[in-house]
C-alpha positions as CSV (number, residue, x, y, z in Angstrom):
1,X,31.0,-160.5,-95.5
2,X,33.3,-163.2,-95.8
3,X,32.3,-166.7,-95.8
4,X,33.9,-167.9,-92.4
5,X,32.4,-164.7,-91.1
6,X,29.0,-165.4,-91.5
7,X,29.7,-169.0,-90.0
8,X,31.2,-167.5,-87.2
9,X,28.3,-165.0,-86.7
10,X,25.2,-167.9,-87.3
11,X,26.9,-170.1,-84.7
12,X,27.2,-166.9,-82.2
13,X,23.3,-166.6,-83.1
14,X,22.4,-169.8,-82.5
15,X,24.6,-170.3,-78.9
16,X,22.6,-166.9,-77.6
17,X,19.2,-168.1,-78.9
18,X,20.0,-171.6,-77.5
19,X,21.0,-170.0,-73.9
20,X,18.5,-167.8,-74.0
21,X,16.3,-171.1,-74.4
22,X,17.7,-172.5,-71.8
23,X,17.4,-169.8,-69.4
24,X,13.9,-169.5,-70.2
25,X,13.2,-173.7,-69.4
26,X,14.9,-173.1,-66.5
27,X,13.3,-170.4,-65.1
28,X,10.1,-172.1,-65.9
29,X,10.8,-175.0,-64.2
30,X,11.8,-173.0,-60.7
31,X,8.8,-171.0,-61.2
32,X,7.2,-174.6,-61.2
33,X,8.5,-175.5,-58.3
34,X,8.2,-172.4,-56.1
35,X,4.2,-172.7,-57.6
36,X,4.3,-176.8,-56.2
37,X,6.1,-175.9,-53.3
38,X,5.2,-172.7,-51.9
39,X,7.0,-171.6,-48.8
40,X,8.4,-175.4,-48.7
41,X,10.7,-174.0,-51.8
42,X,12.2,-171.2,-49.8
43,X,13.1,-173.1,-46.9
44,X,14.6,-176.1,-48.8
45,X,16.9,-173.0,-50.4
46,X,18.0,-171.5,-47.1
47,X,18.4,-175.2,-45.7
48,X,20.6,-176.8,-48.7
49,X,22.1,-173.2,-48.8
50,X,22.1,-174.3,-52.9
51,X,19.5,-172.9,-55.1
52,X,20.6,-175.8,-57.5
53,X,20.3,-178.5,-54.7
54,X,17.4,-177.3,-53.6
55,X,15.6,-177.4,-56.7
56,X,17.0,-181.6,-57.2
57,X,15.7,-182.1,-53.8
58,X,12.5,-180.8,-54.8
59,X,12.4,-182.4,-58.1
60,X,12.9,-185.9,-56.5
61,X,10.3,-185.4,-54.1
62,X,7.4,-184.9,-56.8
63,X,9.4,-188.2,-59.2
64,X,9.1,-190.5,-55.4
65,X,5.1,-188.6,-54.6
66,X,4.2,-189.9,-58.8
67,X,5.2,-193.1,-57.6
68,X,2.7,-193.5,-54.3
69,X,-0.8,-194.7,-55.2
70,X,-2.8,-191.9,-52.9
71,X,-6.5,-192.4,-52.6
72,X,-9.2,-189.6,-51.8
73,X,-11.0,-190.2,-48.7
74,X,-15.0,-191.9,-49.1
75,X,-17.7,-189.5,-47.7
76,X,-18.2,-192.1,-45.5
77,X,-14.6,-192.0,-44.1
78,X,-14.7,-188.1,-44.1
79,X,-17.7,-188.3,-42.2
80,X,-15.8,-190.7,-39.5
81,X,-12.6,-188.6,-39.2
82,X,-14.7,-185.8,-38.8
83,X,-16.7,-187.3,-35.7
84,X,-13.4,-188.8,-34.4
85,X,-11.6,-185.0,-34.5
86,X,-15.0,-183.8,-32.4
87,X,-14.6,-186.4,-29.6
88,X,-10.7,-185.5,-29.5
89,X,-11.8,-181.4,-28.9
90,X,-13.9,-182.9,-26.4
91,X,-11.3,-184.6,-24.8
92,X,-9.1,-181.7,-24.5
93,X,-11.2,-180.3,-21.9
94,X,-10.7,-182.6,-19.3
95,X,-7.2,-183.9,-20.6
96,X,-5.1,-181.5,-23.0
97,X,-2.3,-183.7,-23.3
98,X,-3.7,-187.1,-23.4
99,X,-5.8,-184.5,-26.9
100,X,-2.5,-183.6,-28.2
101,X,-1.3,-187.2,-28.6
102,X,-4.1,-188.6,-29.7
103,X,-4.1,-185.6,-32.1
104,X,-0.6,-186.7,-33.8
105,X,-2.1,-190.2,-33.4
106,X,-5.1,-189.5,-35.3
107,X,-3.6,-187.1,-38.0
108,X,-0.7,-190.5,-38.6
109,X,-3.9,-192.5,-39.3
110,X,-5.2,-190.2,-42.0
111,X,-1.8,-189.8,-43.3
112,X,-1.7,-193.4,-43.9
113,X,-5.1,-193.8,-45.2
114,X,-4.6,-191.2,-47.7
115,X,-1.9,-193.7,-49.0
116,X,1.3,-191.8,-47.9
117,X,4.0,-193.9,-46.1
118,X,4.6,-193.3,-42.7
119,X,8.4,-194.1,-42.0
120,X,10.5,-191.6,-40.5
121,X,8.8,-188.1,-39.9
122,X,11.4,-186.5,-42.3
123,X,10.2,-189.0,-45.0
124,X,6.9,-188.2,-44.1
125,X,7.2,-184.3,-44.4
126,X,8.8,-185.1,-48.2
127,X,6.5,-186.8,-49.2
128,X,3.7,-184.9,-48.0
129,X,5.4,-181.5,-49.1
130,X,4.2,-181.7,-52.9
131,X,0.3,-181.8,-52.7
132,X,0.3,-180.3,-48.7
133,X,3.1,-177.8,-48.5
134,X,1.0,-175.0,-47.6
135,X,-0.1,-176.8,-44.8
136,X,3.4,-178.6,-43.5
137,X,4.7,-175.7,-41.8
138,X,1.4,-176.0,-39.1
139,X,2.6,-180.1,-39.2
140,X,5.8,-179.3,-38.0
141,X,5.0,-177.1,-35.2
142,X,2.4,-179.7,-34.1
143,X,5.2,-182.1,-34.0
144,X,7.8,-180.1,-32.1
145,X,4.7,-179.0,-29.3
146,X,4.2,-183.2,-29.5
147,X,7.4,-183.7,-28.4
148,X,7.7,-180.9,-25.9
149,X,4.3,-182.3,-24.8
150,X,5.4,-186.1,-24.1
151,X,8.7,-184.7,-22.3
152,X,6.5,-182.6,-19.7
153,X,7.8,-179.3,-21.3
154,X,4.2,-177.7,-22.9
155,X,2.3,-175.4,-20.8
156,X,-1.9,-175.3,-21.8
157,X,-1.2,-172.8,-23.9
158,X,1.2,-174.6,-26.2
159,X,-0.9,-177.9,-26.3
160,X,-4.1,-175.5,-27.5
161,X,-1.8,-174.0,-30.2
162,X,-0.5,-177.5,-31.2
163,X,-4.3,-178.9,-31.4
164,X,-5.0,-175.8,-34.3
165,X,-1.5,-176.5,-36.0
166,X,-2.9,-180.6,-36.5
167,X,-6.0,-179.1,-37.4
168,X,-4.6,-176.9,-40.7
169,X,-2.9,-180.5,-41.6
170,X,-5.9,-183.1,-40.7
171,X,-8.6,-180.7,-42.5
172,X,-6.6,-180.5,-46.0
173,X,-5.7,-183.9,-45.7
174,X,-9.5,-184.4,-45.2
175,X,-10.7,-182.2,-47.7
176,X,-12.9,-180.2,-45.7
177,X,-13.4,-178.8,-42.1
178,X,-13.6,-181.2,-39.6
179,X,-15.5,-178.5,-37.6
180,X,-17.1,-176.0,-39.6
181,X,-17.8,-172.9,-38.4
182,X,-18.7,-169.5,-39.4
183,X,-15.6,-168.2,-40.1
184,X,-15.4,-170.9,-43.1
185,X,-17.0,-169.2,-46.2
186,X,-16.3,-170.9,-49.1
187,X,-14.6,-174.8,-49.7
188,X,-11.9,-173.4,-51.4
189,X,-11.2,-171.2,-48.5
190,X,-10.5,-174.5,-46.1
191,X,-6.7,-174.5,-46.0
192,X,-6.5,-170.8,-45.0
193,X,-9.2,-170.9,-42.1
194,X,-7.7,-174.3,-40.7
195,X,-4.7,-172.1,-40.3
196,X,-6.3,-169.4,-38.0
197,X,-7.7,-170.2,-34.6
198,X,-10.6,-172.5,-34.8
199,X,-13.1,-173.5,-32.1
200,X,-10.7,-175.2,-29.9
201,X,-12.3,-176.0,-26.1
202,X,-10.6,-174.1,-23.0
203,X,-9.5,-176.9,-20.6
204,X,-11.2,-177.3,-17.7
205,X,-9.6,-175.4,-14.4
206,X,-9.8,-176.1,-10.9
207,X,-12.7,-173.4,-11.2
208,X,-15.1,-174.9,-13.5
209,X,-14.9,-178.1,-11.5
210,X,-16.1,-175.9,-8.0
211,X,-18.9,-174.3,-9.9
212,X,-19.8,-177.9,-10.9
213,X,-20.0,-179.2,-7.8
214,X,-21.8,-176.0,-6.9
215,X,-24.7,-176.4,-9.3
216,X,-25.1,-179.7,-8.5
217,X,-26.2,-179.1,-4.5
């Protein structure tokens, strides 16, 4: 072999072995993100319609979340969240939507003790999207009931399903179940059970206020 041949071949060696390099970082790196992200990653994708714009997107998101000083919660401050989300159940009884806003009300407060910013929601879903994505999808259906809610367009129904969707958020915000119950086995089990139907009261009907008055002659 020629001189100039075997140039020519180590340099075709070295481009494949560099590309394959190359597609090896990168497909560490998405596998990174889809790990971060979750279902987040997916729906960025069919939003930005880019696979390569998604992925910047993303990557932005955790460089701005490095930058935010985020503090964990004191028992003590669990312990009062906890107690505040117990009076708010409570409240839904008598008053399901006067529950539902102090529900989005409460869940901002946390938000903002946790350290996160709360400017515009979109901001707001960023930002929480790296540690919480698992959980953002229940935040955003909370949000849209919210609004439905405030404009006199959510039935009972809708406000009881909003109430569980803040739930899944406020409890891994929290760091544990604000209202344990059986169904919670295990700590690390917290996210996924927030995200089922937990032990939401039925609202009080025109019924349950006759039998009141009933028991009470």
């Amino acid at each position: 072999m020629s001189p100039s041949a075997l140039i020519i071949l180590v340099i075709v060696i070295l481009v494949v072995v560099i590309a394959a390099i190359l597609v090896g970082v990168r497909a560490m790196r998405r596998k990174q993100l889809q790990n971060t992200f979750g279902p987040e990653y997916d729906r960025v994708v069919a939003d930005s319609g880019s696979r390569t714009e998604a992925e910047k997107e993303l990557r932005e998101r955790e460089k701005k979340h490095a930058s935010l000083e985020l503090k964990p919660l004191s028992a003590e401050a669990q312990a009062t969240y906890s107690a505040n989300w117990e009076e708010l159940q409570i409240q839904f009884v008598d008053d399901p939507q006067q529950a539902v806003t102090a529900a989005d009300d409460l869940v901002t407060r946390l938000i903002t003790d946790r350290g996160y910013p709360t400017g515009e929601y979109d901001d707001r879903l960023a930002n929480l999207s790296v540690e919480h994505a698992r959980t953002l999808d229940h935040y955003r259906q909370a949000h849209e009931i919210s609004r439905r809610n405030t404009a006199g367009d959510a039935n009972t129904e809708d406000l009881r399903q909003a109430l569980v969707h803040y739930r899944a958020l406020f409890a891994d915000l929290l760091g544990t179940d604000p209202v344990p119950s059986t169904a919670t086995a295990t700590p690390e089990s917290t996210t996924d059970n927030a995200a089922a139907d937990p032990p939401v009261p039925a609202p009080r009907t025109d019924a349950d206020e006759s039998s009141a008055r009933d028991t009470r002659r």
